[in-house]
C-alpha positions in Angstrom: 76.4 -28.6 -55.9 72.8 -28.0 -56.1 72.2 -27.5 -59.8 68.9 -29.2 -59.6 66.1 -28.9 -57.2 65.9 -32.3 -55.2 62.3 -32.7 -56.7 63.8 -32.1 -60.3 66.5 -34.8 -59.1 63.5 -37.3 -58.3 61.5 -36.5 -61.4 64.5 -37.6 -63.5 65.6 -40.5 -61.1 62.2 -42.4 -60.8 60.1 -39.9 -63.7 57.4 -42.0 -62.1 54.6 -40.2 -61.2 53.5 -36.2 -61.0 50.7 -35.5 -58.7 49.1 -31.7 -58.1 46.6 -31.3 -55.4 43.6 -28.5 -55.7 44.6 -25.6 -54.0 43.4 -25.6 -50.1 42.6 -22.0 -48.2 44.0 -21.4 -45.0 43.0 -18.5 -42.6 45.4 -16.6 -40.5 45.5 -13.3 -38.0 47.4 -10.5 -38.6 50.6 -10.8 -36.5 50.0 -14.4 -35.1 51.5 -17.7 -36.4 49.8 -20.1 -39.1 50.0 -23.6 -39.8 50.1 -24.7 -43.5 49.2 -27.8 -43.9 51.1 -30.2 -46.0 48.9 -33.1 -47.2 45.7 -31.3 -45.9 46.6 -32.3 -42.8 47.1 -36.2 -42.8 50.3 -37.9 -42.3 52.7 -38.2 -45.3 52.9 -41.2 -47.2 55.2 -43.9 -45.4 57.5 -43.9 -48.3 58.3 -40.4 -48.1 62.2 -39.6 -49.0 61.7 -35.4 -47.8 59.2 -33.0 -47.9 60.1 -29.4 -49.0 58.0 -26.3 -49.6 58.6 -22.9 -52.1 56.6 -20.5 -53.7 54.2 -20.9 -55.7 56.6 -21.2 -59.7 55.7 -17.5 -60.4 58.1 -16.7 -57.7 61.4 -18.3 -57.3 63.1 -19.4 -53.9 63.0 -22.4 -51.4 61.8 -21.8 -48.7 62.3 -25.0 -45.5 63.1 -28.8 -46.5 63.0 -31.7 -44.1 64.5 -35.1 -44.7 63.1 -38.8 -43.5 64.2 -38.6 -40.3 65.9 -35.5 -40.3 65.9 -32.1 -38.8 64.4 -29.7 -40.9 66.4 -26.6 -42.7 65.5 -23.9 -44.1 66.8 -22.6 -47.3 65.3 -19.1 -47.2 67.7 -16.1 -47.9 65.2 -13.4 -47.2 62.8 -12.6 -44.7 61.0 -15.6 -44.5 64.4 -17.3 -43.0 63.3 -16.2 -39.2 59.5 -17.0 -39.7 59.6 -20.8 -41.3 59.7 -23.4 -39.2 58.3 -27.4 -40.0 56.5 -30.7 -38.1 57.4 -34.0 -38.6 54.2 -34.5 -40.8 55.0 -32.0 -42.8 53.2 -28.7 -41.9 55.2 -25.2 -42.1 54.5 -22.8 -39.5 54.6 -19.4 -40.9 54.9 -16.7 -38.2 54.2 -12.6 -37.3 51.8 -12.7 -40.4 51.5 -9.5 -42.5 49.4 -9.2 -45.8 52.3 -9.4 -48.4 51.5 -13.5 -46.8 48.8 -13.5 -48.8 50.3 -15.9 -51.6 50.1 -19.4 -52.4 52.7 -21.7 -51.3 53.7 -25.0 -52.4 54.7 -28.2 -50.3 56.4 -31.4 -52.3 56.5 -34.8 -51.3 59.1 -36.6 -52.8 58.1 -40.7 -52.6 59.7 -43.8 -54.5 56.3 -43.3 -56.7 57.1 -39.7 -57.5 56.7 -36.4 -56.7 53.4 -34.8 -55.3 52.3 -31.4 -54.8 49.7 -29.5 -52.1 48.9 -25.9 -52.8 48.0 -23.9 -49.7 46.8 -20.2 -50.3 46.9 -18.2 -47.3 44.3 -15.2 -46.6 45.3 -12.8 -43.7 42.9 -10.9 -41.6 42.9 -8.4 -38.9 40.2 -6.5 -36.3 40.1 -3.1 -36.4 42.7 -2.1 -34.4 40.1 0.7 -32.9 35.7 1.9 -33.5 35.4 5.7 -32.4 33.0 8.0 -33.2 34.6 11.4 -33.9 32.7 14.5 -35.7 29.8 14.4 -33.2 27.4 17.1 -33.9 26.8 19.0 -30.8 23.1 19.5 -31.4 20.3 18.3 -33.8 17.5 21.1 -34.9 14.3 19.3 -35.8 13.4 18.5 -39.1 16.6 19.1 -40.5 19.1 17.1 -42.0 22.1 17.1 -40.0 25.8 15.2 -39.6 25.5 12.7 -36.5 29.2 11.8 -36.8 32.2 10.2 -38.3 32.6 6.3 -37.3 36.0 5.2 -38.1 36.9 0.9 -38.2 41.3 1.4 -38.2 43.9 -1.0 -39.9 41.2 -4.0 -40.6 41.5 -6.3 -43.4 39.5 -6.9 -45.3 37.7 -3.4 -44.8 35.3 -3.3 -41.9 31.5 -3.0 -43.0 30.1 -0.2 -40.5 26.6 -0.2 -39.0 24.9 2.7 -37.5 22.3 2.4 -34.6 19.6 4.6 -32.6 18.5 2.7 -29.6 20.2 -0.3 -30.5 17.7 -0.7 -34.0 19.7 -0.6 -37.1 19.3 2.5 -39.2 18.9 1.8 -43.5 20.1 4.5 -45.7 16.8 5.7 -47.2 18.2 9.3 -49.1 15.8 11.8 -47.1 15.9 11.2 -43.1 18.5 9.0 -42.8 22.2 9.4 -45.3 25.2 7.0 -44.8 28.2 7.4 -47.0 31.1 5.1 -46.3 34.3 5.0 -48.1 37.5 2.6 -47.4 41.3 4.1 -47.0 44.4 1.4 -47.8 47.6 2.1 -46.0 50.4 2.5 -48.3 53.1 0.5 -46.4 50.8 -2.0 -43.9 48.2 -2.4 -46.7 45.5 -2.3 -44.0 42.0 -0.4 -44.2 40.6 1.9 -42.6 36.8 2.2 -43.5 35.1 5.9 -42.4 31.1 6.0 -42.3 29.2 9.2 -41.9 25.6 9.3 -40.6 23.5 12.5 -41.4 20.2 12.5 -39.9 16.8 14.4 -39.7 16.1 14.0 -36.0 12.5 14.6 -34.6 11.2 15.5 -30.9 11.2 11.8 -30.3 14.7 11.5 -30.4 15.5 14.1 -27.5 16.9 11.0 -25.2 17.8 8.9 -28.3 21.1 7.0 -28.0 23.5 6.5 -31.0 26.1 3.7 -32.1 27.9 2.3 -34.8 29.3 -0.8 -34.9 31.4 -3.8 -37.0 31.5 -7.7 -36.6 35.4 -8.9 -35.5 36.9 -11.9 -37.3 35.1 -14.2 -34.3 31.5 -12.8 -35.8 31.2 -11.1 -32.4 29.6 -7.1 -32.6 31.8 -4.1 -31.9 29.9 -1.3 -30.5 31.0 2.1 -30.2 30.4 4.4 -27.1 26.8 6.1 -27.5 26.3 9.3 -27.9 23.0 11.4 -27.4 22.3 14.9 -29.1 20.4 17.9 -27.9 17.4 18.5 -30.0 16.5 21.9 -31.1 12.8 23.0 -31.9 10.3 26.1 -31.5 8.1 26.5 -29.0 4.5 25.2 -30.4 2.2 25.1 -27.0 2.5 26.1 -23.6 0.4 25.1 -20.4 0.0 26.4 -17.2 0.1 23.9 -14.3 -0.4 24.5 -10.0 3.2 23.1 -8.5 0.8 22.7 -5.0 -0.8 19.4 -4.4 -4.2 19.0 -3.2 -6.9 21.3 -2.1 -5.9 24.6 -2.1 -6.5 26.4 1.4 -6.5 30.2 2.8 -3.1 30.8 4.1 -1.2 28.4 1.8 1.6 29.7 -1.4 0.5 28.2 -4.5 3.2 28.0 -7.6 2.3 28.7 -11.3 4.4 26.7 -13.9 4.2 27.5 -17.0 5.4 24.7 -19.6 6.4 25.7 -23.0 7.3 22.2 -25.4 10.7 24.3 -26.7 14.2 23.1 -27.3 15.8 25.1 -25.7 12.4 26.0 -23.5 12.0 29.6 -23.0 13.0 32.0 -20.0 11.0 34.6 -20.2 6.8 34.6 -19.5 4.2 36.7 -18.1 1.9 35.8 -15.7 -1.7 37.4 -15.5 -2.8 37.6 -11.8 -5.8 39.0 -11.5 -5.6 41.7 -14.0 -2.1 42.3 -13.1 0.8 41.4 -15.7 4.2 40.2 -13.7 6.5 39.5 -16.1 9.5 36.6 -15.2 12.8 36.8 -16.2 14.9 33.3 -16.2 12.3 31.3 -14.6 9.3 29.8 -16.1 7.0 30.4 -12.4 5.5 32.2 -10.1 4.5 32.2 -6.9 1.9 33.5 -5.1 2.2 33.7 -1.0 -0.6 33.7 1.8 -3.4 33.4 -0.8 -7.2 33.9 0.3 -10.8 33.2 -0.8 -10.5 36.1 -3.3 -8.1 33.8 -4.9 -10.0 31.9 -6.7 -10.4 32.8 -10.4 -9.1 32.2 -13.9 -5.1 32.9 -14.4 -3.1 32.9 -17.7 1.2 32.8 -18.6 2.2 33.0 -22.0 5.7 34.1 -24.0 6.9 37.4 -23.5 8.2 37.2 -27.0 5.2 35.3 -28.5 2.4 36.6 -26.5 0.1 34.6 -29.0 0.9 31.5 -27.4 -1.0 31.4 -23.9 -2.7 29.4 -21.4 -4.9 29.3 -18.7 -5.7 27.5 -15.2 -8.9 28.2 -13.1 -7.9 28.0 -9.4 -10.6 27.1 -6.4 -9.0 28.3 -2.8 -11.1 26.6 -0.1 -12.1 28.0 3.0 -14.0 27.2 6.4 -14.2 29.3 9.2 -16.3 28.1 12.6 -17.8 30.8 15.3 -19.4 29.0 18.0 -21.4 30.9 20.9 -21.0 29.8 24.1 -17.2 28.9 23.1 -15.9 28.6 26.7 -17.1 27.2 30.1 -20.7 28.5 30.8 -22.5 28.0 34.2 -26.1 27.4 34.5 -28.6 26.6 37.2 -30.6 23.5 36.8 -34.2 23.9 34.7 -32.7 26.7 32.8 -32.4 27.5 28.9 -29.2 27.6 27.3 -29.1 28.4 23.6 -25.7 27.4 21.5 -25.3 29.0 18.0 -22.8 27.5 15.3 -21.8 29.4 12.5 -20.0 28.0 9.3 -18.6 30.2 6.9 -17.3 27.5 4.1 -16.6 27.1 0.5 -18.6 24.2 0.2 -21.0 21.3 1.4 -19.6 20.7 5.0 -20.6 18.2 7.7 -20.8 18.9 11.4 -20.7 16.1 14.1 -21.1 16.5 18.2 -19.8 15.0 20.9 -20.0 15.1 24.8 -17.3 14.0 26.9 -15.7 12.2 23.8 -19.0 10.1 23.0 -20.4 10.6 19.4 -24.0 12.1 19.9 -26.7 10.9 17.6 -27.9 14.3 16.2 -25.9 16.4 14.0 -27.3 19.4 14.4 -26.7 21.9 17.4 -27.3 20.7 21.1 -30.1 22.2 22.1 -31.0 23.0 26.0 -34.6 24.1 27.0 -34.9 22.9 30.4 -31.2 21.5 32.2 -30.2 19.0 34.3 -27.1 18.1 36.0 -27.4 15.4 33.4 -26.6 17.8 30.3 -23.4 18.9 32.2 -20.4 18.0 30.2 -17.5 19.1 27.4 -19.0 19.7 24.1 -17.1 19.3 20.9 -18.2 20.3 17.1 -16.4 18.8 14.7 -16.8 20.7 10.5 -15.2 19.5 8.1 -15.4 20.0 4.2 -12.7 17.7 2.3 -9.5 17.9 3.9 -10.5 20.9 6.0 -11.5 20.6 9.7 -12.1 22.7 12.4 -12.9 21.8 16.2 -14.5 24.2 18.5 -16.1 23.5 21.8 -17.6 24.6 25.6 -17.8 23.0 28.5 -21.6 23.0 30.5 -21.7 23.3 34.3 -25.0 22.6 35.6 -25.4 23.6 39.8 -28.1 24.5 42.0 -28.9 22.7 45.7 -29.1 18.7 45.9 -31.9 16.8 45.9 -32.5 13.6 47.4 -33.8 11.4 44.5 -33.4 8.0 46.0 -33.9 6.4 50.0 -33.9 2.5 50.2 -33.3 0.1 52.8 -33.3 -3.3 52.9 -32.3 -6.2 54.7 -28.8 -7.6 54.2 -27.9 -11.0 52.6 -27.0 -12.5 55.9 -29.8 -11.0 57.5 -28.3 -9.6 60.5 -28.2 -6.0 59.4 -29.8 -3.5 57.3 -28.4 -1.2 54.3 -29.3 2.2 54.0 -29.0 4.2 49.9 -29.0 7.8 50.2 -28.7 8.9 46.3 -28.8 12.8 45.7 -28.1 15.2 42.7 -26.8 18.5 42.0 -23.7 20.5 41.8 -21.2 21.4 43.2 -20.9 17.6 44.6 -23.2 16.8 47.1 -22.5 15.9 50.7 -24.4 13.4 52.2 -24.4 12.7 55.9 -27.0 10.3 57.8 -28.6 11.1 61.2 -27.1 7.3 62.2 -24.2 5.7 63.2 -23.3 2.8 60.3 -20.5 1.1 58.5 -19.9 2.8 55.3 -20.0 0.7 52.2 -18.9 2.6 49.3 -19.7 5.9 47.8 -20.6 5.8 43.5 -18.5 8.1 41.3 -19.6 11.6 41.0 -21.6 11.5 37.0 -24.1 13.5 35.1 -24.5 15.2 39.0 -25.1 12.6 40.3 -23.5 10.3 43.8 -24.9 7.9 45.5 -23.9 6.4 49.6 -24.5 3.3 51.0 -24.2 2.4 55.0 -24.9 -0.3 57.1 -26.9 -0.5 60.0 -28.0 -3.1 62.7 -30.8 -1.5 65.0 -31.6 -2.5 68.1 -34.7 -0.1 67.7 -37.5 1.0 66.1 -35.3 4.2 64.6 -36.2 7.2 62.2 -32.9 7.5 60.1 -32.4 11.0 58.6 -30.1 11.2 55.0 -29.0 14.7 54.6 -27.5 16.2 51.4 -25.6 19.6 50.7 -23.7 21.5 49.0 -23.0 25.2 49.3 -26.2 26.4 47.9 -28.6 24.6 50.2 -29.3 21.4 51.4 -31.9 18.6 51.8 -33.4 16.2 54.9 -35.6 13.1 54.1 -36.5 10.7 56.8 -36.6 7.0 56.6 -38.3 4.6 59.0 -36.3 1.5 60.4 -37.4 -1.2 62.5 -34.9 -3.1 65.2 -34.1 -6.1 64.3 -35.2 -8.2 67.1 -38.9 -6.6 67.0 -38.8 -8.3 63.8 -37.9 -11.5 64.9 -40.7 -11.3 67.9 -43.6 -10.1 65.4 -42.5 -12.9 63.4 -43.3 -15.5 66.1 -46.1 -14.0 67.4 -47.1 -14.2 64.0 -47.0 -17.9 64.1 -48.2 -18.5 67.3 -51.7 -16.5 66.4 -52.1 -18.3 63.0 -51.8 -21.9 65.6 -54.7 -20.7 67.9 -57.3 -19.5 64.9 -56.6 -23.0 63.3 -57.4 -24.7 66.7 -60.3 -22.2 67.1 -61.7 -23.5 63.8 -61.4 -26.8 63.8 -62.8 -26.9 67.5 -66.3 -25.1 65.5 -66.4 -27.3 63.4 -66.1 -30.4 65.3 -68.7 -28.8 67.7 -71.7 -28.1 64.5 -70.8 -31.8 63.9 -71.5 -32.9 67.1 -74.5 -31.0 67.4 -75.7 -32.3 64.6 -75.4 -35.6 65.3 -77.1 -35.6 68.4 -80.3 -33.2 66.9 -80.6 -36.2 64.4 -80.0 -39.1 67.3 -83.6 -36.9 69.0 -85.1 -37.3 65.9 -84.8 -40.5 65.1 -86.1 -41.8 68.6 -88.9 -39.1 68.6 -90.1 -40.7 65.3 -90.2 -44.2 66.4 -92.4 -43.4 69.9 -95.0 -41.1 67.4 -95.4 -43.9 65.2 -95.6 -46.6 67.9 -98.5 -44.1 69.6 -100.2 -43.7 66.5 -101.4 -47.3 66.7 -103.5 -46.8 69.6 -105.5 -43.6 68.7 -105.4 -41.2 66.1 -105.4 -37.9 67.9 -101.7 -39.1 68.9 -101.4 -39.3 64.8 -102.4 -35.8 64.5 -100.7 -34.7 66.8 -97.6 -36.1 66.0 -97.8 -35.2 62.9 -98.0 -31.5 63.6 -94.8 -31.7 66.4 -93.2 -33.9 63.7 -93.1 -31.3 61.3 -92.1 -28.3 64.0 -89.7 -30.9 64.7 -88.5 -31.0 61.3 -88.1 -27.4 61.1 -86.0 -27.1 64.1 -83.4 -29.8 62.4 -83.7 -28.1 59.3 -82.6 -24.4 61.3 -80.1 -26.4 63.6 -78.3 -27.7 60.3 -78.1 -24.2 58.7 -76.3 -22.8 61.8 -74.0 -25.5 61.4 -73.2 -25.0 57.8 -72.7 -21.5 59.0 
C-alpha cells in the first residue's frame, strides 16, 4: 500500500532535514528531448536512498522514481508515461516537447539527512516553421503610399519579431514614407504564433531596381531572410531628350537613328519627330531613323510627346563630307622638257590635310606636284592622300616621261688587275634604252632601269690604239658617242721609253755640268800661272808692269765671262 509518498515516509522516519533549491530554467525545442537536471547537474549525494520527480504541488501525480541501485520506474498514468525516462545521476529526460511542458517540475532526493528538493522550470521554443512574403503589390506609383506586402513568421514560440529590408538596410517605421503594423495570432490547440507584418511604403524613382526582404532571428540567433522581391515603379513623364544611336562622325551615305528618351514609368510609345520641317509621327517605338543621309543633313532636329507636345527636345546634327577631283587622274604620257599641270580639288566639310607621294615615298611638299620642265626623273605613280578626321580619300596618276636616249655618261678606265680596260656607257630616256658598243667585250652587268635611267659596263683588252663607239636607242631615235682607247701594250712601250729618255737627260746634265767645272778649273789654273810670270817681269822694268797690268785686267774679264757661262 502506498498511502504515503516515499518522501512523506522519509520526513516522518528521519524528520531530519528539509531542503528547497531556487528554481533553475531549462531551455528546450519544440518536438526534441530535454534533459532536466536533478541537482543542477552534479552527482547526487552518496547517501542517496532514491531520487523521484512530480509536479510541481499545484498539480498532483508522480511522475518516474529511481532507487539506489535500481532501475528506474515510472509512475505516470497519463501522457507523460511514454515521454519520462531517468540517468543514474538523477536527470529526467522529457521527450517530443510541446508547450503545455512549459511547467515546473520537482526532483527529491531522499538521503539519511533528509529530503531535498530541485525545481526545474522548463521554457519551450520553436522556429518558425516557415518566412514568406504573400500580398506583394504588383507595382509602386511614386510618391504614394502603397502596401509592399504581407511577411508571415508560422507556428513560432515565442512570437517571431519581423524585420523589413530594402537593399539589405533595415527600414524604421517613421508614420509617413515608411508604415509597419505587426500583429501576433496564437493557435488554439498547438498554442504556437504566427506573427503577420505589413510594410506600406512611399517608393521614389530611386527605388526602380530596389530589392525587398523581411526577415526573423531563429532560436540559434542566426537571420531568416525571405526571398526578395522588386516592384515596378510608376511615374509621369517629367523630361525627354533626344540622342544619335550612331557613333562617331557622321558621314554622307551613312543611317543615323534618333532616340528619343522620355524618364516615364511606364516610358511612353508614341513621339513625333521634326525632320526638317516635316512632322513623322511614331507609333510604339520611341526612334527614328533616317537612311542615306547627305550634307543637307545637317541641322537642328526635335522629338517630343505626341500626347504632351510641351515636353520637347532637340539635337543639332553635323554630317561630314569630302569629296577629291584630281586632273590628270589616270596614266598621262609626256615628252621630256614639257609642262604638265596637276589640279586637286577638295570639296570638304572642314580643315583637311593633303599629303603626296611618288612610288610609295612620302614627298616633302604638301601641296600639288608641280611640272614645268620634265625629265625621265619625274616619271612615276603619284598618290594624294586628304583626309579630314576619320575621312580619307586617295586618288592618283601615273607619269610616263619618253623621248630618244641620250648618252649622259662614257668612262673608261683601267682595271684592278691591270690587264684590261672597262668601258660605262650610261644613257637616259624612255622607252628603255638599248645600248650596244662598236667593240667586242665581256659584259659586266647592266644597272636597273630607274628615274629613265640604265647604265652598261663591258670589258675590253685592246691590242690597239681603237675608237670605241657606245650607241643608245630606243624606238624614237638613237645616239652614237665615240670614245678613244689605247692598246695595252703601246702603254707598256711609252712607259719605258718614258724611262729610258728621263736616264739620258740626267746623264746629259750632269755631263754639263761636270764640263763648266772643268773648264773652270783650268781658266783659273791659266790665271794663276799668268799672274806669277807678270809679277816676276815687273821686277825688271816697268813697261812689263803696265802692261801687265792692262792684260791682267782683260784677263780678269775673260774669267769673269768664262764663269757666267758656266753658271749658265
Amino acid at each position: 500500500m502506498h498511502l504515503l509518498s516515499a518522501g512523506a515516509v522519509a520526513v516522518l522516519l528521519f524528520g531530519i532535514v528539509y531542503q528547497v533549491s531556487s528554481t533553475v530554467t531549462v531551455i528546450g525545442t519544440y518536438g526534441e528531448t530535454l534533459e532536466l537536471p536533478c541537482n543542477n547537474g552534479s552527482p547526487p549525494p552518496d547517501d542517496v536512498m532514491f531520487i523521484q520527480w512530480k509536479l510541481n504541488p499545484s498539480e498532483s501525480g508522480m511522475m518516474i522514481k529511481k532507487l539506489k541501485g535500481k532501475p528506474f520506474e515510472v509512475l505516470a498514468k497519463d501522457g507523460y508515461s511514454s515521454r519520462v525516462s531517468m540517468m543514474d545521476n538523477g536527470s529526467m529526460f522529457l521527450e517530443a516537447l510541446t508547450l503545455e511542458d512549459q511547467k515546473v517540475f520537482i526532483c527529491m532526493l531522499v538521503t539519511l539527512q533528509g529530503l531535498l528538493e530541485r525545481h526545474v522550470k522548463v521554457v519551450v521554443h520553436k522556429d518558425p516553421t516557415n518566412l514568406e512574403l504573400l500580398e506583394q503589390a504588383a507595382e509602386l506609383e511614386i510618391g504614394k503610399l502603397a502596401k509592399i506586402g504581407q511577411c508571415n513568421a508560422i507556428d513560432a514560440n515565442p512570437a517571431a519579431n519581423i524585420t523589413w529590408f530594402k537593399n539589405n538596410k533595415t527600414l524604421s517605421h517613421d508614420g509617413e514614407g515608411i508604415v509597419i503594423d505587426d500583429s501576433v495570432q496564437v493557435h488554439a490547440v498547438t498554442g504556437l504564433s504566427t506573427t503577420s507584418s505589413t510594410l506600406r511604403y512611399s517608393a521614389g524613382k530611386g527605388d526602380a531596381d530596389a530589392s525587398f526582404t523581411c526577415g526573423t532571428l531563429d532560436l540559434a540567433g542566426q537571420p531568416r531572410v525571405s526571398l526578395p522581391v522588386t516592384f515596378t515603379i510608376t511615374y509621369p513623364t517629367e523630361n525627354v531628350s533626344l540622342k544619335v544611336l550612331s557613333e562617331g562622325v557622321l558621314l554622307e551615305g551613312d543611317n543615323v537613328t534618333l532616340r528619343c528618351v522620355a524618364d516615364g514609368n511606364p516610358a511612353p510609345t508614341t513621339f513625333n519627330f521634326f525632320i526638317k520641317g516635316e512632322v513623322k509621327n511614331v507609333v510604339d517605338s520611341d526612334s527614328y531613323t533616317m537612311t542615306n543621309i547627305n550634307r543637307d543633313a545637317t541641322g537642328e532636329y526635335k522629338c517630343s510627346l505626341a500626347e504632351k507636345p510641351s515636353l520637347e527636345a532637340s539635337i543639332n546634327l553635323t554630317v561630314s563630307y569630302l569629296n577629291v577631283d584630281l586632273s590628270p587622274s589616270e596614266e598621262v604620257v609626256k615628252k621630256a622638257g614639257d609642262t604638265l599641270v596637276v589640279a586637286l580639288k577638295v570639296d570638304s566639310s572642314g580643315d583637311h590635310k593633303v599629303s603626296w607621294t611618288k612610288d610609295n615615298g612620302l614627298l616633302k611638299a604638301d601641296q600639288v606636284p608641280t611640272f614645268k620642265n620634265l625629265t625621265y626623273s619625274d616619271a612615276g605613280v603619284y598618290e594624294g592622300q586628304v583626309t579630314l578626321g576619320p575621312l580619307r580619300r586617295v586618288v592618283s596618276f601615273q607619269l610616263v616621261v619618253e623621248g630618244a636616249p641620250v648618252i649622259t655618261l662614257l668612262t673608261k678606265r683601267l682595271g684592278e688587275d691591270g690587264r684590261h680596260k672597262v668601258l660605262t656607257c650610261e644613257a637616259e630616256g624612255y622607252p628603255k634604252p638599248t645600248i650596244t658598243w662598236s667593240v667586242n667585250g665581256t659584259w659586266l652587268e647592266e644597272t636597273p632601269y630607274i628615274n629613265g635611267k640604265v647604265s652598261q659596263k663591258i670589258t675590253v683588252v685592246p691590242s690597239a690604239n681603237l675608237t670605241v663607239y657606245c650607241t643608245v636607242s630606243n624606238q624614237f631615235s638613237q645616239q652614237i658617242q665615240s670614245i678613244n682607247v689605247s692598246s695595252l701594250f703601246e702603254e707598256v712601250r711609252m712607259d719605258k721609253q718614258d724611262q729610258s729618255d728621263n736616264g739620258d737627260q740626267t746623264k746629259l746634265a750632269i755631263g754639263i755640268v761636270a764640263g763648266l767645272l772643268l773648264v773652270g778649273v783650268i781658266v783659273g789654273l791659266a790665271y794663276w800661272i799668268y799672274m806669277k810670270r807678270s809679277k816676276q817681269g815687273s821686277w825688271k822694268t816697268g813697261e812689263l808692269e803696265n802692261g801687265s797690268s792692262e792684260e791682267e785686267k782683260k784677263l780678269e774679264e775673260k774669267v769673269e765671262e768664262n764663269s757666267q757661262k758656266a753658271e749658265m
